[in-house]
Phi, psi and omega in degrees: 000126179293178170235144183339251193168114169270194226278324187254138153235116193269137181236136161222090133035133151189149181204142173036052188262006201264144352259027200277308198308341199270323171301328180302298203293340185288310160320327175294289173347300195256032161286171197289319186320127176293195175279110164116033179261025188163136196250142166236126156227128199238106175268145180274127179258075152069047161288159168238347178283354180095027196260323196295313193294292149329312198288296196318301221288308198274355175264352169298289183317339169217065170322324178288348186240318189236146168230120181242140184248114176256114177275179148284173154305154163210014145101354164200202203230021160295330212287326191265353184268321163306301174320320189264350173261017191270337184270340188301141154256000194278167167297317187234146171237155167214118167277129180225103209257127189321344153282331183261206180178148193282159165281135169323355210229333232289299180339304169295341160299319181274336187268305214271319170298302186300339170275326176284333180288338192058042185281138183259358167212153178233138225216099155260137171327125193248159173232117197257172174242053196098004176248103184304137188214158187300171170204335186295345192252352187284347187317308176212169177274154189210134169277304201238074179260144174285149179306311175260019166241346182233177176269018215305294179335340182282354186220109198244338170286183201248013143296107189189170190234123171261167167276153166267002173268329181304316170303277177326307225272290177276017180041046206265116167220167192291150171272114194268006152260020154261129181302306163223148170098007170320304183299320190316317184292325186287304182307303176308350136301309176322322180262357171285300232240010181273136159297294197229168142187161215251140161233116165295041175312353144332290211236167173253103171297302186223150192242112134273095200266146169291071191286163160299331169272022181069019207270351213299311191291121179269009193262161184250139185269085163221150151352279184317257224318004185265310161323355188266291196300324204272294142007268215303324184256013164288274204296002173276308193267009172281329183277351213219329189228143168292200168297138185135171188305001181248309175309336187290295165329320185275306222273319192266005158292286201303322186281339182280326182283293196282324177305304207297343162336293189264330164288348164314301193281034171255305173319322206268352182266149184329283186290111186294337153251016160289302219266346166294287206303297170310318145337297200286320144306320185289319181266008143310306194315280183308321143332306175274009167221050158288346169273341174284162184278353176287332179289007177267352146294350196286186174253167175352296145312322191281349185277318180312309190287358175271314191311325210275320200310303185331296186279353152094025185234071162307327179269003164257355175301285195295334174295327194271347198317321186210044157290147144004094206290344183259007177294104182264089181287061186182174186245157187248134174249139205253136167217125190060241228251315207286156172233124195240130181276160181236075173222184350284154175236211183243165330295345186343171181257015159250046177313323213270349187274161192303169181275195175150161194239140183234157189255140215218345209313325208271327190271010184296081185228168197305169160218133192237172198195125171253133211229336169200182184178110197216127178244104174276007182110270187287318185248172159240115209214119148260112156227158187164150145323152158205152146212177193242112174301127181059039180222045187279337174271019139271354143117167181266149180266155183257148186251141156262131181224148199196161180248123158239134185268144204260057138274138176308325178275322137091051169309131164224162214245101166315158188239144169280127205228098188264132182209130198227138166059045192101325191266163185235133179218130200247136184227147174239118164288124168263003176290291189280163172062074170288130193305182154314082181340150164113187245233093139216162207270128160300128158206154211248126174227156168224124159245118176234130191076218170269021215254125150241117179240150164251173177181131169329116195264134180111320184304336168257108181205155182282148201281335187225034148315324191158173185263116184235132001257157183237151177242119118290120224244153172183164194299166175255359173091358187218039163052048152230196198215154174198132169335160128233115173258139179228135184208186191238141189261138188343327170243041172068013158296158146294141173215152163227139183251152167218151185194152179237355188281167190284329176312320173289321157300324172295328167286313166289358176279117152226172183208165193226141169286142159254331200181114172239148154194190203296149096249100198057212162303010152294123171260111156312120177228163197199130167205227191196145152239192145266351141304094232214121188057049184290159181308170196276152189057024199283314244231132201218163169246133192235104154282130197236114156240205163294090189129211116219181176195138192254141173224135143351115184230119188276124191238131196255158183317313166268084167042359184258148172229178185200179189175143189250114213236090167283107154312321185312319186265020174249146192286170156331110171151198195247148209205130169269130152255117170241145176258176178223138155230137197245125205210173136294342162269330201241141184202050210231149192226127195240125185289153195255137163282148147346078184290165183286137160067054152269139199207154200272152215247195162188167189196183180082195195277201198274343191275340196247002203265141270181141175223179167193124181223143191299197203208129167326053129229214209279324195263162191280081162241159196266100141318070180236128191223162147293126178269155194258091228288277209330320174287315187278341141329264167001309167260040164267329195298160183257165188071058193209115181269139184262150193256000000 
């Protein structure tokens, strides 16, 4: 009887992988994925380290799950990735290179998207392990990303779950005469010619490690092979798309990244005519796609170094290699709404390439430093700098700093805004005109001339700029009360949330005791809130007995308060100290903790006399009583025993 087709074939490459291999395979072994849902083949290319031995070892023990295939070297890791889809029986492949390893889950996560979505391919969440890995495609789950709308392209390696009829069907195998960038032709069909794809942005699919000796890296730092790879998938989306706005886009990923590659390593070869000959290929490249539509995405620089490439100036090429991507050797001239770079000009060291001028306008964006920054509740203060790079000789720009609401109206709130030596400093009343509940984002606008750029406020801030996130509460002008949080968002911009339900207050309200103590039966109490300009008279102190009684609290613009409590006028018994605030929205009470070096007091006559002493727990409670001459007589006599 055959046996079943499982569901998944995880295929892997390995070569001198000890001891990383034995974790690769132990992550297949222990997926979520029931038994015999998933196949492993793992070829040995030619090891010398003993993982050809391991691999052997580990396939006795788990026969049913792994099948291992032994080679010659054959110098990457096409050769064997082929050998092993030439052998998959699964439904599905997943390529996994023998240094890394899966998540408990991912499998049952990536098959179960591909069943539900019916996806011909799945893009799982990578996690590195010392190892830099995409993130832009990682945002949210996508059932359905269009290709030219998400970033899924942006992520060209072949850790990924193929349909294996999608494989077979476009006959898709790795190129083995490519050195590095191999998986790129292969994904990059897969994703031309798939019905769907699915991206898992959950869960951590695949752990990307980082080895120490460095063997992990397949990229070769040399000119060819890389240009071998770039060439290769260039003339795949010229052959696969027409002319237009989605090639341009897939074309200007390969020039901004790999290109930008192969001109490091074109700086970096020796030999002077390997860098004349690969040269000579690189302004083929470009030359020959001077009619596509990408360029005015690249970025600024990368646009220089084509231009120089174009014009045949290698050694002003080479002056440029590794520069900085955000390093402008040139100046931005401003015309009308537009930025136009102007280069090369004198003295620059590219003087000898022909000028032209490119329009930059989209890559123009401010740059900024935030130096302080505080939310009372009622106001909001931003100060810090901005400016537009390389646009100083126009002169300073005028600043708007604003609250935009995260609405279909995409509302905005202005800042009174003052600006001196460069700086800038922005205050918002939340008080007058009260904003909107919901989500809104800090931004930065500069208009210089007819030129306007806006840009996210905060991600550039000094360490002790201010406290983030922080939460306050404070009246709202209309004698209710409302939350405020100002916090930083995944990519360290500033945000403010605002809410008004009571539920939402009741979890952001706390208060602190700083300190109590006696003047006679008057209990002094002194603390802090996170209450801050409450409407007048919300905020009262409430002892809870037999009974409660509310007192008078003077509550200050910064959260602090104080209250004066006659103890005198609570009958006998154990008295809870809380504060309460009472509002139109709000009605919530909060225990006081228990202040340090509190000590128990007494007042009245001699016949009368009356005490109050805390009592050992967390909230700040009162023991009040009479004292009892008769009893405390009693144990002063000797032979009395105290009950």
């Amino acid at each position: 009887m055959t046996a079943p087709h499982p569901l998944v074939s995880v295929l892997t490459p390995a070569y001198d992988a000890m001891p990383y291999v034995r974790r690769c395979v132990g992550s297949v072994l222990h997926q979520s994925l029931g038994a015999g849902a998933v196949e492993m083949i793992v070829v040995d290319d030619g090891s010398t380290d003993g993982t050809g031995e391991e691999l052997d070892r580990l396939a006795r023990r788990h026969p049913q799950l792994l099948r291992v295939l032994h080679q010659d070297n054959s110098g990457g890791p096409s050769g064997p990735r082929n050998t092993a889809l030439g052998l998959a029986r699964g439904r599905y492949v997943f390529f996994l290179d023998a240094d890394d390893y899966l998540g408990v889950r991912a499998l049952e996560r990536l098959t179960a998207a591909a069943e539900e979505w019916d996806s011909d391919v799945v893009l799982g969440r990578m996690k590195d392990v010392g190892r830099r890995v995409p993130c832009s495609m990682f945002r949210t789950n996508q059932p359905d990303a269009d290709l030219f709308a998400s970033r899924v392209y942006w992520s060209l390696s072949a850790q990924k779950l193929f349909r294996r009829e999608l494989v077979e069907r476009l006959g898709l195998r790795f190129d083995t005469a490519l050195r590095v960038g191999e998986d790129q032709p292969f994904t990059a069909t897969a994703y031309l010619r798939a019905r769907r794809i699915s991206v898992v942005a959950d869960y951590d699919c695949y752990y990307l490690v980082r080895r120490p000796d460095g063997r992990h890296l397949t990229l070769v730092n040399r000119t060819r092979p890389t240009l071998d790879a770039l060439e290769r998938v260039c003339s795949l989306l010229r052959a696969e798309l027409p002319r237009g706005a989605g090639r341009d886009l897939l074309l200007s990923r390969h020039f901004e990244v790999e290109l930008a590659g192969a001109f490091r390593f074109l700086a970096a070869e020796r030999e002077a005519l390997v860098r004349e000959r690969e040269f000579a290929r690189m302004r083929r490249l470009v030359t020959g796609h001077r009619d596509d539509g990408f360029w005015p995405r690249l970025p600024p620089l990368q646009r220089l170094r084509c231009h120089l490439t174009h014009h045949g100036c290698l050694e002003e090429l080479l002056a440029l290699a590794h520069a900085a991507e955000d390093h402008m050797p040139f100046r931005i001239r401003l015309h009308g709404d537009r930025a136009l770079a102007h280069y090369p000009g004198p003295p620059a060291a590219v003087s000898r390439a022909p000028a032209a001028r490119f329009d930059v306008t989209e890559h123009l964006s401010p740059v900024h430093h935030i130096s302080a920054f505080s939310l009372t509740g009622t106001r909001l203060h931003v100060a810090g700098r901005v400016r537009l790079p390389h646009t100083d000789e126009a002169g300073s720009p005028a600043t708007e700093v604003f609250l935009r609401h995260r609405s279909a109206g995409a509302h905005e709130r202005h800042a009174l805004v003052r600006q001196e030596d460069g700086g800038f400093t922005a205050d918002w009343d939340l008080h007058g005109t009260p904003l909107a509940d919901g989500f809104w984002d800090l931004y930065v606008r500069v208009r210089l001339g007819g030129l306007v750029k806006t840009v996210r406020l905060g991600n550039r801030r000094d360490p002790r700029a201010g406290t983030c996130p922080v939460t306050r509460l404070a009246g709202d002008g209309r004698g209710g009360i409302r939350a405020a949080k100002l916090y930083a968002t995944a990519f360290g911009n500033l945000s403010l949330r605002l809410e008004a339900g009571a539920r939402a207050l009741r979890e952001a309200l706390w208060c602190e005791t700083d300190a109590a103590d006696w003047c006679g039966q008057m209990l002094h109490i002194r603390g802090r809130t996170n209450l801050t300009a409450p409407p007048p008279g919300a905020v009262t102190l409430r002892l809870a007995g037999a009974g409660h009684r509310d007192f008078p609290a003077t509550a200050l613009a910064d959260g602090r308060f104080d209250a004066e409590i006659p103890v005198d006028l609570l009958p006998p018994g154990r008295w809870r100290a809380a504060l309460r605030i009472a509002a139109a929205n709000l009605d919530c009470v909060r225990p006081l903790p228990r202040p340090a070096g509190l000590e128990a007091a007494r007042w009245g006559g001699r016949l009368r006399t009356r005490y109050a002493r805390p009592l050992d727990e967390p909230q700040l409670t009162l023991r009040i009583d009479r004292v009892r001459l008769l009893r405390g007589a009693r144990h002063r006599l000797p032979g009395t025993a105290r009950r």
